[in-house]
C-alpha positions as CSV (number, residue, x, y, z in Angstrom):
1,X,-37.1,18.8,-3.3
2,X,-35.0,20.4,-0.5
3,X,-33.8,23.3,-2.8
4,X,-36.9,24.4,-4.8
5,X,-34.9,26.8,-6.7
6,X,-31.7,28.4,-7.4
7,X,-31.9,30.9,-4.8
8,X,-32.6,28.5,-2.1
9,X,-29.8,26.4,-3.4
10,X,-27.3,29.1,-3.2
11,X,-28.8,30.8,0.3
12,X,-28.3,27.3,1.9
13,X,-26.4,27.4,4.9
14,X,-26.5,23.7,4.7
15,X,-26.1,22.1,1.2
16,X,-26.9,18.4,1.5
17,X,-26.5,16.3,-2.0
18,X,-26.2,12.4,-3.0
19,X,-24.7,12.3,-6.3
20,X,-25.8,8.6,-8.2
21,X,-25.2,7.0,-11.6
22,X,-23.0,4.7,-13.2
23,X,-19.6,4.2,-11.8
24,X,-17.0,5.7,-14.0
25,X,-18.6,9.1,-14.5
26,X,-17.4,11.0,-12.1
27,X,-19.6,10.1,-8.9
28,X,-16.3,10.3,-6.7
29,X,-13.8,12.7,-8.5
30,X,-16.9,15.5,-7.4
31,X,-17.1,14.0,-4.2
32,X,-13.2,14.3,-3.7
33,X,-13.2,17.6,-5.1
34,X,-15.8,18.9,-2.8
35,X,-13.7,17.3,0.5
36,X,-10.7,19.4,-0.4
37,X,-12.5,22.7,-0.6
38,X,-12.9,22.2,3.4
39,X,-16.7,22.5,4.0
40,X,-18.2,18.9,2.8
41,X,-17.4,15.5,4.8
42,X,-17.7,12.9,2.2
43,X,-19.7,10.2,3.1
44,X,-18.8,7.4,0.8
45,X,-21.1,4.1,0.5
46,X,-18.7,1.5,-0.9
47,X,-16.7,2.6,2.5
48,X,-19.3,2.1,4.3
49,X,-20.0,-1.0,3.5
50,X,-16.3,-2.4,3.7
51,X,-16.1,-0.9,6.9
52,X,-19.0,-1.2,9.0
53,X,-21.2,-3.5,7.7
54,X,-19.0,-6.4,5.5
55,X,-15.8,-6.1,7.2
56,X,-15.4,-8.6,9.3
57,X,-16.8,-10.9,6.5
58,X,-14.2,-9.6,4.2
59,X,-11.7,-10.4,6.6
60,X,-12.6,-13.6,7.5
61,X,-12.3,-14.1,3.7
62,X,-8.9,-13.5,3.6
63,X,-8.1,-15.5,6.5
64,X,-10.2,-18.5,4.8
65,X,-7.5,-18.1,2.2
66,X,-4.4,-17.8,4.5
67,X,-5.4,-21.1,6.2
68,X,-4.9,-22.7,2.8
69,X,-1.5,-21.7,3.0
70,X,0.6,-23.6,5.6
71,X,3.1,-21.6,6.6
72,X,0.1,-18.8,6.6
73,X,-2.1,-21.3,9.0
74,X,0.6,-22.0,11.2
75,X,1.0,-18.2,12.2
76,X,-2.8,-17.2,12.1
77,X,-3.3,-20.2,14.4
78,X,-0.7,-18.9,16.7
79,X,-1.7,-15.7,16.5
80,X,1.5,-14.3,14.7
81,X,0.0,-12.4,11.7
82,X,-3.0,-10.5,11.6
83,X,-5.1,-9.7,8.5
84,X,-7.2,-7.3,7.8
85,X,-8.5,-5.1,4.8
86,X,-6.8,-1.5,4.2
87,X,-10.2,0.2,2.7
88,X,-9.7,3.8,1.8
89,X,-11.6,6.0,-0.2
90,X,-9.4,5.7,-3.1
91,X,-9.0,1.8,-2.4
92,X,-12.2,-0.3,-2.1
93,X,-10.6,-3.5,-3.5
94,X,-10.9,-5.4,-0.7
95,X,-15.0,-5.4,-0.9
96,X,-14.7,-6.2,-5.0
97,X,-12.8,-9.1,-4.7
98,X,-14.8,-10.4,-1.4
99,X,-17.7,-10.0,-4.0
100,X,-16.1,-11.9,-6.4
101,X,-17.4,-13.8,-9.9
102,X,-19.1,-16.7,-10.6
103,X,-17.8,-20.2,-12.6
104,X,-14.6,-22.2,-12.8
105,X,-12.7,-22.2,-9.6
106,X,-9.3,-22.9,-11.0
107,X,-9.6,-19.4,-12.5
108,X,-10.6,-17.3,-9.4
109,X,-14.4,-18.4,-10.0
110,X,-17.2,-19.0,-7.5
111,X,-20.3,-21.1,-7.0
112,X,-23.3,-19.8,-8.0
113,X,-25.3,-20.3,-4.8
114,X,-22.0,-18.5,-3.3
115,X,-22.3,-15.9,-5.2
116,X,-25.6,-15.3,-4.7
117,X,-24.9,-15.3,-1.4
118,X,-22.8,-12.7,-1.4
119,X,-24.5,-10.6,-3.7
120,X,-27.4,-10.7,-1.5
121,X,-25.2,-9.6,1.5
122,X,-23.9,-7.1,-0.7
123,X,-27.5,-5.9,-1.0
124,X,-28.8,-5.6,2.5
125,X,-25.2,-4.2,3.7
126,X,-25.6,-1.0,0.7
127,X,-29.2,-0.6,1.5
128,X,-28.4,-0.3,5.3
129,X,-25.2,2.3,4.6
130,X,-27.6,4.3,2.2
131,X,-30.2,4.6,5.5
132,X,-27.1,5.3,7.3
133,X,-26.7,9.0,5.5
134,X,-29.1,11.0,7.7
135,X,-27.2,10.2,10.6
136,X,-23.9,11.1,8.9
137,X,-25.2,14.1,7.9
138,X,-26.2,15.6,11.1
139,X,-23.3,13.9,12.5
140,X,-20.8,15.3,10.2
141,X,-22.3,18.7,11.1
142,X,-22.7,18.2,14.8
143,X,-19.7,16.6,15.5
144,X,-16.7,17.6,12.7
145,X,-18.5,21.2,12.0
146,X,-18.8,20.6,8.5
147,X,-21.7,22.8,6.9
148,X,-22.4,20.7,3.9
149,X,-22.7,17.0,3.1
150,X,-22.3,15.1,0.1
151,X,-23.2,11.3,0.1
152,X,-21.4,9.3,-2.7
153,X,-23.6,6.3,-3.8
154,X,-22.6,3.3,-5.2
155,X,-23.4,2.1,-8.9
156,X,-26.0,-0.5,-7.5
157,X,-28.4,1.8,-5.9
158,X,-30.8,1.6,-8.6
159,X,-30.7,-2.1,-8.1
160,X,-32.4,-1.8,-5.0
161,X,-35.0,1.0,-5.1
162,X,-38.1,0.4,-7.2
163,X,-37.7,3.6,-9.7
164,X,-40.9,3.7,-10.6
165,X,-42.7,4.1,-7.1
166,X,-43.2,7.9,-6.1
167,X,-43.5,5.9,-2.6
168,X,-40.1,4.0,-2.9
169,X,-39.4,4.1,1.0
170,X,-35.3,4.0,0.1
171,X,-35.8,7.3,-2.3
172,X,-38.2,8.8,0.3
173,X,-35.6,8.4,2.9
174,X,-32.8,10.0,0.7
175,X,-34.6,12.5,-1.1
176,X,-35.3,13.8,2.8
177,X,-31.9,14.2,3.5
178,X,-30.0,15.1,0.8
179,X,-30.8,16.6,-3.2
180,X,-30.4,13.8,-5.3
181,X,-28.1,14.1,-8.4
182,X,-27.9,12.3,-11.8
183,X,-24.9,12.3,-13.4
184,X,-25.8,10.8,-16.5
185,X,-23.6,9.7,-19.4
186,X,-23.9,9.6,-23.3
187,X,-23.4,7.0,-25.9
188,X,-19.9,7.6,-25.9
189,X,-19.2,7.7,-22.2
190,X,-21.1,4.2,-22.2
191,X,-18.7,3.0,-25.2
192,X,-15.5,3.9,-22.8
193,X,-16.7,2.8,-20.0
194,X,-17.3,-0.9,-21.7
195,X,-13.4,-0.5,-23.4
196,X,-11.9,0.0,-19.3
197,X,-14.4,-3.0,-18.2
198,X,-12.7,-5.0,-20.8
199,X,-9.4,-4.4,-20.1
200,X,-9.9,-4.6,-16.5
201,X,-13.3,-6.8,-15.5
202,X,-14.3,-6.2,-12.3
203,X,-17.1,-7.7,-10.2
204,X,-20.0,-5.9,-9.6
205,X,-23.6,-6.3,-8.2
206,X,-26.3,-7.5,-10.0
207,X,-30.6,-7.0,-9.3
208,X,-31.2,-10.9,-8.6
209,X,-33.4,-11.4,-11.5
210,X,-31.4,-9.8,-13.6
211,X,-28.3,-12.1,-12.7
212,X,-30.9,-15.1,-12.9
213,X,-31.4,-14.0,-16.0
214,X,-28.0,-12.9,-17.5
215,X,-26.5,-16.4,-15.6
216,X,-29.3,-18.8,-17.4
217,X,-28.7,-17.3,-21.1
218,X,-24.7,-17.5,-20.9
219,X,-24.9,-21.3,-19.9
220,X,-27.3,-21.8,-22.9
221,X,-25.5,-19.8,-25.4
222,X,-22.2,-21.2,-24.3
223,X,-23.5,-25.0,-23.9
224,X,-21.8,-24.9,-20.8
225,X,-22.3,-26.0,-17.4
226,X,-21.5,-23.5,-14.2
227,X,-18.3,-25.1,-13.4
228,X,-16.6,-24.3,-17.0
229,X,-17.5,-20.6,-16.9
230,X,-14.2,-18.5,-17.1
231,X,-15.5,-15.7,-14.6
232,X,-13.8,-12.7,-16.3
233,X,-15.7,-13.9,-19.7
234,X,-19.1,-14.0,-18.1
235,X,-18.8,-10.5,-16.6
236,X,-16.8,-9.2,-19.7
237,X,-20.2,-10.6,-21.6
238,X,-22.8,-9.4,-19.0
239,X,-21.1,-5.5,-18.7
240,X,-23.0,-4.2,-21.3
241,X,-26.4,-5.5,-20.5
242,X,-25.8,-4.5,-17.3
243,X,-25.2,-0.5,-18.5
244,X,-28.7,-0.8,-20.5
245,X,-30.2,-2.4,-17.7
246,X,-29.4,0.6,-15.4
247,X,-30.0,3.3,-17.7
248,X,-33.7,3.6,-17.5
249,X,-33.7,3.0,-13.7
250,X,-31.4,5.8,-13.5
251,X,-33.8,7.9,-15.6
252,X,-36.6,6.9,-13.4
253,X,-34.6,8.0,-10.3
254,X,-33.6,11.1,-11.4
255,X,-37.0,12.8,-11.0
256,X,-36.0,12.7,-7.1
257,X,-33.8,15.6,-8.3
258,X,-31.9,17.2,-10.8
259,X,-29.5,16.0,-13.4
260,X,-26.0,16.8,-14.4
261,X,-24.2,15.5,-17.7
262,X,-20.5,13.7,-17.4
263,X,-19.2,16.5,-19.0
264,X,-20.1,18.7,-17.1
265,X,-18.9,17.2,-13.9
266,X,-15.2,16.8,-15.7
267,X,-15.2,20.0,-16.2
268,X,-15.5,21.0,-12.2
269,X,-12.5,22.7,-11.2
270,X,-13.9,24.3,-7.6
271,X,-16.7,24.4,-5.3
272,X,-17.9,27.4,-6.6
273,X,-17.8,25.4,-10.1
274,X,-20.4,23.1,-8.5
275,X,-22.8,25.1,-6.8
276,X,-22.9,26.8,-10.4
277,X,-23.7,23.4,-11.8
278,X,-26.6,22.6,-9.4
279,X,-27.6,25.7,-9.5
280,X,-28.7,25.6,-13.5
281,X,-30.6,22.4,-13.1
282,X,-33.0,24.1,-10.3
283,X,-35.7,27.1,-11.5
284,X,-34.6,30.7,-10.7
């Protein structure tokens, strides 16, 4: 671990930390909160990923729709109009709805092999921005001056890593670079979380079995084939399973580092508030 105690943590001159769990809990609001206090570049993955490595594929997804439109085509085809996604921290729409759902396409839907398509370029572009934050690290020190570093992961990264392998090359990598943090949720966070994803599905990545497997069931339990599947209802359906899926690998992860409850990351109201917090989780 890079800060072996609480001392160490505190005497830092350079606090390195990449803050993971399920999205909803606070992941970002600590990274946000950290930015403004002046000494921490936020390096965020989703932004990454909209950015560097799927943004031309997001925007040629948007164009794909324009050319359906003819008034649309006729400009993009003379070079009139140009279109492109407006990623921000606070705005990472674009790369959800490139990611889209599977089923009916009169209601937004997409083919499965489509969807697994994307899901698995999802994948390899958030496994390549998570090897990305070494270099951002020393970059956002060597270049911007900033002393400390906090790397805010996606929901998905326990998709990719094997949780249960001390020699997990993706966790080797990060737990080099940065002290990795656990913000973990209760039975009640997990209950609200479910109540916004109903109001307001959004699509999500999926480990590939796990979608295999989610996918198969829904079509057999519903009698359905893949073209009748209303895309918000499958997700709605699969939310859940998804959470409980996670949860262990979460767990699993966590021994990388040090773990921090929901609550207690709401509560953050300064820097000072989090160094506290990590502080407690590491031995005096």
């Amino acid at each position: 671990m890079l800060y072996p105690s609480a001392d160490a943590w505190r005497a830092a001159p350079h606090k390195h930390v990449l803050v993971f769990g399920m999205s909803g809990l606070g992941k970002t609001h600590m990274a946000h909160l950290l930015r403004q206090s002046g000494g921490w570049f936020h390096y965020s993955i989703d932004y990454r990923i909209g950015t560097r490595y799927l943004g031309e594929t997001i925007a040629d997804n948007a164009k794909a729709e324009a050319m359906k439109v003819p008034f649309l085509r006729d400009l993009l085809l003379s070079d009139s109009i140009y279109i492109g996604s407006n990623i921000t921290f606070d705005n990472l729409s674009p790369v959800a709805t490139w990611l889209g759902k599977p089923g009916d396409a009169a209601k937004g839907g997409l083919p499965m092999a489509e969807y697994a398509s994307r899901q698995e370029a999802f994948k390899q572009a958030e496994i390549a921005a998570l090897r990305d934050t070494g270099h951002f690290a020393r970059r956002a020190q060597a270049l911007y001056g900033y002393p400390h570093f906090i790397c805010d992961t996606g929901g998905s990264i326990c998709e990719w890593v094997d949780p249960d392998d001390d020699n997990d090359p993706l966790m080797q990598t990060l737990s080099a670079e940065c002290l990795p943090v656990w913000i973990k949720g209760d039975d009640a966070h997990t209950q609200e979380l479910i109540r916004r994803f109903d109001k307001a599905p959004k699509p999500m990545a999926y480990q590939p079995e796990f979608l295999l497997r989610v996918w198969q069931e829904y079509l057999r339990e519903n009698n359905c084939q893949e073209d009748d599947v209303d895309p918000d209802a499958f997700i709605r359906w699969t939310y859940a399973q998804a959470l409980a899926h996670r949860q262990p690998r979460y767990e699993a992860m966590s021994r990388w580092g040090v773990t921090v409850t929901a609550d207690q990351v709401a509560g953050l109201k300064s820097e000072d508030d989090f160094n506290d917090l990590i502080a407690g989780t590491l031995s005096a």
